[in-house]
C-alpha positions, 0 to 999 in steps of 0.5 A: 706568906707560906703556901698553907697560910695562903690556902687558909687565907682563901678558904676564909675569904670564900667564906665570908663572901658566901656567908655575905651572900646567903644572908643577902639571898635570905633576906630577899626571900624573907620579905618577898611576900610582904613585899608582894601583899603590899602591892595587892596580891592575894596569899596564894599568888604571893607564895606561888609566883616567886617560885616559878624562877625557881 
């Protein structure tokens, strides 16, 4: 493989796995607050604790 296919090939790749992870990450925070209603927690808790990782 020539060196620019190589670094095409990469930037590509590192992409994909970024693109992977971003909708993982998303995904996650998207129900977090279902998540926590369904365990009991009032609405303003739900939308407060999850940033305190942050």
């Amino acid at each position: 493989m020539s060196d620019k296919k190589s670094v095409l090939w990469f930037v590509i790749l590192v992409g994909v796995v970024s693109l992977c992870a971003d909708a993982t990450y998303e995904g996650a925070r998207s129900i977090t607050g279902a998540y926590l209603g369904s365990l009991g927690r009032v609405a303003p808790l739900s939308v407060w604790s999850p940033d305190l990782g942050s």
